[in-house]
C-alpha positions in Angstrom: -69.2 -13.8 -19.0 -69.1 -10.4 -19.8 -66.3 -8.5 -21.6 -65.9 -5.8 -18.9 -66.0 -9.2 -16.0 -63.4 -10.6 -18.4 -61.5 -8.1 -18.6 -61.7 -7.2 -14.6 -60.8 -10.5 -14.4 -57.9 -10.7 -16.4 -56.7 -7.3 -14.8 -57.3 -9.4 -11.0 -55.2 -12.3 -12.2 -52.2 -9.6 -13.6 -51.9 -7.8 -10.5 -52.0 -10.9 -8.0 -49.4 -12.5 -10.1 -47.3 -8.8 -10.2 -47.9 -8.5 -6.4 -46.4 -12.5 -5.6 -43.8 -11.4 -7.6 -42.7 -8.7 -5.9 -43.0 -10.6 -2.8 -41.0 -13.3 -3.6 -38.0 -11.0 -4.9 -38.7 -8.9 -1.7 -38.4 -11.6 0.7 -35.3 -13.1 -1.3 -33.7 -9.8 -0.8 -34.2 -10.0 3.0 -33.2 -13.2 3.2 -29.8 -12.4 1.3 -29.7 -9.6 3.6 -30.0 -11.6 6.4 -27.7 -13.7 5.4 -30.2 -16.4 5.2 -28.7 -17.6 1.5 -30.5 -20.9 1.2 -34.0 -18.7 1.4 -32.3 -16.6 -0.8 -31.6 -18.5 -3.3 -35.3 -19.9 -3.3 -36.9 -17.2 -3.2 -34.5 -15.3 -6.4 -33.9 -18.3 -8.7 -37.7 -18.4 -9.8 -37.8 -14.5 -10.0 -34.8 -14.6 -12.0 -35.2 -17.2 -14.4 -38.6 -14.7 -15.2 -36.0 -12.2 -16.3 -36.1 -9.5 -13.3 -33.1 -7.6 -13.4 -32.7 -7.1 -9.7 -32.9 -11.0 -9.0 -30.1 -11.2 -11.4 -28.2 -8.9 -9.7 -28.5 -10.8 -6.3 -27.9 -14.0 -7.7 -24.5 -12.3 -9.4 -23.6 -11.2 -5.9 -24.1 -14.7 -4.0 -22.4 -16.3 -7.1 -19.3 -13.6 -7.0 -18.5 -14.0 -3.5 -19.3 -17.5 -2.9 -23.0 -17.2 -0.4 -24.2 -20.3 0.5 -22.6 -21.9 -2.9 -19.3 -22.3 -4.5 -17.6 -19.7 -5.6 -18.4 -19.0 -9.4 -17.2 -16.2 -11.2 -18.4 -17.6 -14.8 -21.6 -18.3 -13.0 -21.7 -14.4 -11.7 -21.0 -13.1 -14.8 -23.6 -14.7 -16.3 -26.0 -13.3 -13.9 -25.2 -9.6 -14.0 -24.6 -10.1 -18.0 -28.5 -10.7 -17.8 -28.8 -7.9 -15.6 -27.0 -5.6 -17.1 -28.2 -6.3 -20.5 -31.5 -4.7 -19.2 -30.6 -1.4 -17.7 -29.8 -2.2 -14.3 -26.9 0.0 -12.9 -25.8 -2.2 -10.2 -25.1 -4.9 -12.1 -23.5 -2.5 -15.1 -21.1 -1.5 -12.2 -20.4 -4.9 -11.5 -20.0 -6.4 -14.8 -17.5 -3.3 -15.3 -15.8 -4.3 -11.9 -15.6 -8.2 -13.3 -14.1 -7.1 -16.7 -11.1 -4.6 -15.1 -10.3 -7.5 -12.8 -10.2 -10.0 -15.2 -12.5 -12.6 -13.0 -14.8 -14.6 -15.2 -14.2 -13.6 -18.2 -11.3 -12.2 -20.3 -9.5 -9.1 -18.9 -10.6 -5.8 -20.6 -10.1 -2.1 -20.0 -12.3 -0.9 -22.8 -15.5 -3.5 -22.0 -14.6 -2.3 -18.1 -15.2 1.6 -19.0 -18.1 0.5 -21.2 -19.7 -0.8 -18.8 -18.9 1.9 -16.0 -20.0 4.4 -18.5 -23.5 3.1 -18.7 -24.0 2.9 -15.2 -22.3 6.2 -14.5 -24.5 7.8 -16.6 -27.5 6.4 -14.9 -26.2 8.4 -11.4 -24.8 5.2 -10.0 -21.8 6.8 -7.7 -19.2 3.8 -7.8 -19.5 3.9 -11.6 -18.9 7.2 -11.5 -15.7 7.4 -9.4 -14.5 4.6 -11.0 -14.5 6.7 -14.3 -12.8 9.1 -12.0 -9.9 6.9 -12.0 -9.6 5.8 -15.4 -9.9 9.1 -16.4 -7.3 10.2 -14.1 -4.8 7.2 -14.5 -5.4 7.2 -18.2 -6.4 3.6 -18.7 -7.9 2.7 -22.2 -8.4 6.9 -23.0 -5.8 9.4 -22.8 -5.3 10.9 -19.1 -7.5 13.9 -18.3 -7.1 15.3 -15.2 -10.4 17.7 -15.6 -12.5 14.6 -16.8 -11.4 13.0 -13.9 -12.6 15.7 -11.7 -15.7 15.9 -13.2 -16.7 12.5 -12.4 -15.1 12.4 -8.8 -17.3 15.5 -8.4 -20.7 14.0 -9.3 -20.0 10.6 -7.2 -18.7 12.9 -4.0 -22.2 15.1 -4.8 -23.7 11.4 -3.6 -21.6 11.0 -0.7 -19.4 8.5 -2.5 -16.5 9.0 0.5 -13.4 7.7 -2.1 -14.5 10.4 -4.7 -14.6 13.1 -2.2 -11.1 11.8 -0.7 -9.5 12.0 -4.4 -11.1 15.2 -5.4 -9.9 16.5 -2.1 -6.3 15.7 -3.3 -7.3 17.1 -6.9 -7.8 20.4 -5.1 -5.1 20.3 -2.5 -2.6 19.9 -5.7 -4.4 21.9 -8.1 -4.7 18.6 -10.6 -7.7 19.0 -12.8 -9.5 21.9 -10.8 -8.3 25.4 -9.5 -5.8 24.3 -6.5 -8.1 25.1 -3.5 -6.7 24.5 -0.3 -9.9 25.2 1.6 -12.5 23.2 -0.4 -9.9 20.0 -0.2 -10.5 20.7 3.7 -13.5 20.5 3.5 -13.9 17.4 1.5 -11.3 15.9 3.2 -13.6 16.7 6.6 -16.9 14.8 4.8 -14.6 11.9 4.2 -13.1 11.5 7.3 -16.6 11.9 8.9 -17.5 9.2 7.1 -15.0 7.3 8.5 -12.3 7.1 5.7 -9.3 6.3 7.4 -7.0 7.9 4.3 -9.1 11.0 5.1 -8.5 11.6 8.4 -4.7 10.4 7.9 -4.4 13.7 5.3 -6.6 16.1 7.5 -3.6 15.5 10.1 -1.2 16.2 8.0 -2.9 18.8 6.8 -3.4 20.3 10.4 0.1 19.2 11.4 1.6 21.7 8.7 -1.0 24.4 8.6 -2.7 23.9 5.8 -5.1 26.9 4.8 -3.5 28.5 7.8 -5.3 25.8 10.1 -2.7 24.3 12.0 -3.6 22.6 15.2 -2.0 20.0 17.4 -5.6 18.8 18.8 -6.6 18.4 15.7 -3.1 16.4 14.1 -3.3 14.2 16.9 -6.7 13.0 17.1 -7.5 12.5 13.2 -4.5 10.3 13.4 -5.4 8.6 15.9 -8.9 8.1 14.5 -7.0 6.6 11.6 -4.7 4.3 13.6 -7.7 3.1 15.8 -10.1 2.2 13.0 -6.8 -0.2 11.6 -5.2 2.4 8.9 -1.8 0.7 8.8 -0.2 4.2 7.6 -1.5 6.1 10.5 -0.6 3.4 13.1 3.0 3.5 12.0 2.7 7.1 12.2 1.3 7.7 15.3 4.2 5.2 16.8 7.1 8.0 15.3 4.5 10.6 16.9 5.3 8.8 20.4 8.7 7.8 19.8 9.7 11.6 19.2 7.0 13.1 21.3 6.0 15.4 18.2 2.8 17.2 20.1 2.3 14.8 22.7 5.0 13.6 25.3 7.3 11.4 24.6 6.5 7.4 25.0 8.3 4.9 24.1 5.5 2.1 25.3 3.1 3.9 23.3 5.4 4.1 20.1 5.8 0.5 20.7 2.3 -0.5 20.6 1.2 1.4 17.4 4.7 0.0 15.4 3.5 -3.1 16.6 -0.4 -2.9 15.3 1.4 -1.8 11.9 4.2 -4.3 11.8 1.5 -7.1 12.5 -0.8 -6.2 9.4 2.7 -6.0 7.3 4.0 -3.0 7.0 7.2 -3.0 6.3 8.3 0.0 7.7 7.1 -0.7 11.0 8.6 -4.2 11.4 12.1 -2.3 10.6 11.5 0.2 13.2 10.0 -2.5 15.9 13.4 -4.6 14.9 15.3 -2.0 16.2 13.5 -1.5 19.1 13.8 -5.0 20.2 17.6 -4.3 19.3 18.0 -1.6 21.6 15.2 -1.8 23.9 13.6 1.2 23.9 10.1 0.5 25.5 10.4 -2.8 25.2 12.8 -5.7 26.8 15.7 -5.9 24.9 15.5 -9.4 22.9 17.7 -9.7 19.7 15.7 -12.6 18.3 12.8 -10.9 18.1 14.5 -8.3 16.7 16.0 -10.6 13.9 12.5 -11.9 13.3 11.0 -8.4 12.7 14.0 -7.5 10.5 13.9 -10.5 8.6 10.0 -9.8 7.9 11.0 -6.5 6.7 13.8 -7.1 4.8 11.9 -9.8 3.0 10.2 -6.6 1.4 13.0 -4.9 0.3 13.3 -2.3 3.3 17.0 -1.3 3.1 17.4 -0.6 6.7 16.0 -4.4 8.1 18.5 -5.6 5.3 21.2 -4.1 6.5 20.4 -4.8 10.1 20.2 -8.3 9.4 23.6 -8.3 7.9 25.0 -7.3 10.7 23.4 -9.8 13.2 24.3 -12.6 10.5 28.1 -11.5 10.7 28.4 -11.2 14.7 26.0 -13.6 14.9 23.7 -11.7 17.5 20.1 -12.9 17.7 20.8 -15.1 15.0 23.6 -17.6 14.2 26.6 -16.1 12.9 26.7 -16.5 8.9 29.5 -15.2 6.9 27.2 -16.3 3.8 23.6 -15.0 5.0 25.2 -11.8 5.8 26.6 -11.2 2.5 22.9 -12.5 1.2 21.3 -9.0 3.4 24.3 -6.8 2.4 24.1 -7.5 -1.2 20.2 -6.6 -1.3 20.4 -3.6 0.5 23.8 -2.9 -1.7 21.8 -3.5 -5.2 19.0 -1.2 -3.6 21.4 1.6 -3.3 22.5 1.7 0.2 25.8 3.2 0.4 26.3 1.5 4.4 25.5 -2.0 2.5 27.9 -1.6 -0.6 30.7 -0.3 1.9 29.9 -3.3 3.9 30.1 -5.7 1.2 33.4 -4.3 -0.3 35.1 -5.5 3.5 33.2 -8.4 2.8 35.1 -9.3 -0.5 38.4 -7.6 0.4 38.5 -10.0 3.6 36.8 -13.1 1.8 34.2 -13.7 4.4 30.7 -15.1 2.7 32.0 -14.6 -0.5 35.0 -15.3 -2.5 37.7 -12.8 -2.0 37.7 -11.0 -4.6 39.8 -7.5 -4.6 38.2 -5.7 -7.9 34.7 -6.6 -6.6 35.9 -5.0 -3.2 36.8 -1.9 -4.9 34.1 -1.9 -7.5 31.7 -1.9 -3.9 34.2 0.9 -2.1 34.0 2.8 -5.5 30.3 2.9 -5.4 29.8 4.0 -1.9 32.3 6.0 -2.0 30.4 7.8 -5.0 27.5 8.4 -2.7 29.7 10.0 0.4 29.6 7.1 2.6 31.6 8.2 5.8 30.7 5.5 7.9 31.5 5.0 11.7 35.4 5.2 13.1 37.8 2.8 15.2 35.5 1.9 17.9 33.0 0.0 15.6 32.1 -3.3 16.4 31.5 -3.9 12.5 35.3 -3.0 11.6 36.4 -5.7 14.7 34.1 -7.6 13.0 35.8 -7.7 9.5 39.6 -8.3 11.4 40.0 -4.6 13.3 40.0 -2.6 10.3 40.8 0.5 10.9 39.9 4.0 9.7 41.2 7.2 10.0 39.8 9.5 11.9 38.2 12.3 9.7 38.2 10.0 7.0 35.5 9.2 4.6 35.1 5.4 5.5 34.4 3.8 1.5 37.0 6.5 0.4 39.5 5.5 2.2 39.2 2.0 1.9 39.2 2.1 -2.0 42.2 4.3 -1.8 44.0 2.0 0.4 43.1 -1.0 -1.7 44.3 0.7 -4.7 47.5 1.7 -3.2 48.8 -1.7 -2.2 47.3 -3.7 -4.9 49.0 -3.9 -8.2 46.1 -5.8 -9.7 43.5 -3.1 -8.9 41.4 -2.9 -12.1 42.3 -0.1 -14.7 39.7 2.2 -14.6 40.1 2.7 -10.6 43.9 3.8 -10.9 45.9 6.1 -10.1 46.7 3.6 -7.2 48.9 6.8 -5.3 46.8 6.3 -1.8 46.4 10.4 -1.5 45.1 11.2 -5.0 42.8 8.6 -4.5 41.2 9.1 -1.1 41.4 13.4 -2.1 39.5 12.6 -5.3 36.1 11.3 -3.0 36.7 13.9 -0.1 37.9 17.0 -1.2 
């Protein structure tokens, strides 16, 4: 045989071989694609076990999310390690994703950005905005608002729709760039076009208040309500106060109802309070206290001070709930350690009267004392919550938490020392006047 047949050959056998691989990796990608992971896995296992980066990659992918196998972070690692290793920006912006998260391997800031950085500066747009926010949170470098900026910029130059919703903020506050109220617009506009639910939620805020001198109702209403409709649990809860106050549309109390509800549902805790009290006072929906007390329970389980204090109200009249001297303390003494002047004022008659609590008169005025602090005024004789702690009585025109805590002190010879004078007028005129 000739050298130049030899070598033609040779050349014939290189190519075939080149041309099945590309075959096989192609149809494993199709497969995975598919969602046909068993072919998938066939086809990329021999690819990648012949060191091609992009099987690697794929085989990180069906090992990170679990595809047609157990779930395996070690085992993903591994994969876009070997990927990575040889260039490919994918996998670098996975590997980066892996260490930040901490998932198969051992958590790291600095190996994250390492990794992000190599991929970023390859052009790969998730790398890039996730440099964005290192940059801007100041994780593993010091926080730089205009290297931030710089990378948002060149991953929203590739359509990347978070970057452009983040450097639409950078330029609506002036952070890291000139503050430029039109260009956020109009990022803000590519985002939301793109169907970024945060997007549209600002661009109708932004058209709600005239921002750059475009206000618009059309506009408020229906990039909210693109928001709420494709499941944004901030615009849902929003569009329910839109209906519940008929801000630019009319006023609808069914329609407030549903969008709380879609909000309250995927757990925001905001909504459940607000659909509590709806169900409380039924307003476009029949009134039911139980379902009231469940939505308030659900919120108050997340710290919202308003549920809490709601549900220690039903606890101690036992409406929509069984009466509980004890349980309502429990959801006045949350609220109360959140700062909720109605709560502390409520657990001070709780401890003055000994109901759920030990009766305990310094406690009493130490809660008087501190909503009294923060103006609590409170609601007058009528209240069912005053019958409900034995007909106390207030004053008309008086400060509710002052007044008590200057009562208290006046009759009380044990008050502690640092809440004297107990002389009931110096007392009550040192929180009013």
């Amino acid at each position: 045989m000739s050298i130049l047949r030899l070598t033609f050959t040779l050349t014939s056998i290189l190519l075939l071989t080149s041309t099945l691989g590309y075959a096989s990796l192609q149809d494993g990608m199709n497969a995975f694609h598919s969602g046909d992971y068993e072919l998938a896995l066939k086809k990329l296992v021999p690819e990648a076990s012949q060191n091609n980066p992009r099987a690697q990659f794929y085989l990180g992918v069906i090992h990170n999310f679990g595809l047609g196998v157990p779930q395996d972070y070690k085992e993903a690692v591994k994969w876009y390690q070997m990927a990575a290793d040889q260039g490919d920006p994918e996998a670098q912006n996975s590997l980066g994703r892996m260490y930040l998260t901490g998932l198969g391997v051992t958590w790291s800031y600095r190996k994250a950005m390492e990794w992000y950085e190599k991929s970023a500066h390859q052009g790969y747009a998730d790398s890039q905005n996730s440099l964005g926010k290192m940059h801007l949170e100041g994780r593993t470098v010091p926080r730089d608002d205009k290297e931030a900026a710089r990378w948002f910029q060149l991953a929203a130059d590739q359509g990347n729709v978070e970057a452009e919703s983040v450097l639409g903020m950078l330029y609506l506050t002036g952070r890291g760039v000139p503050k430029d109220e039109g260009k956020a617009m109009g990022l803000f506009q590519k985002a939301a076009g793109r169907s970024s639910t945060n997007a549209q939620l600002i661009l109708s805020k932004m058209f709600y208040l005239g921002v750059d001198g475009l206000q618009d109702s059309v506009q408020t209403i229906k990039q909210l309500l693109r928001a709420a409709e494709h499941g944004n649990m901030d615009a849902q809860r929003s569009l329910g106060g839109v209906y519940y106050l008929g801000l630019k549309v009319p006023q609808d109390y069914q329609q407030s109802v549903k969008w709380f509800q879609l909000a309250a549902r995927q757990g925001d805790p905001e909504a459940q309070s607000i659909l509590g009290f709806l169900y409380l006072t039924g307003q476009g929906v029949a009134k039911d206290n139980k379902l009231a007390a469940k939505w308030f329970e659900l919120a108050g389980a997340q710290e919202d001070i308003e549920a809490q204090n709601s549900l220690g109200r039903m606890f101690l009249v036992g409406e929509g709930v069984v009466q509980n001297d004890k349980l309502a303390a429990r959801w006045f003494r949350l609220a109360a350690e959140q700062n909720s002047n109605e709560a502390q004022f409520n657990l001070g008659l709780l401890y003055l009267t000994g109901r759920g609590v030990p009766q305990d008169k310094q406690e009493s005025a130490k809660w008087f004392r501190l909503a009294a602090d923060q103006g609590y005024a409170g609601v007058q004789n009528s209240s069912e919550e005053m019958y409900a702690f034995g007909n106390t009585a207030i004053p008309e025109g008086k400060a509710a938490a002052a007044y008590s805590l200057a009562q208290l002190l006046s009759t009380d010879a044990d008050a502690p020392p640092e809440v004297k004078p107990s002389k009931f007028n110096e007392t009550l005129d040192a929180y009013i006047n």
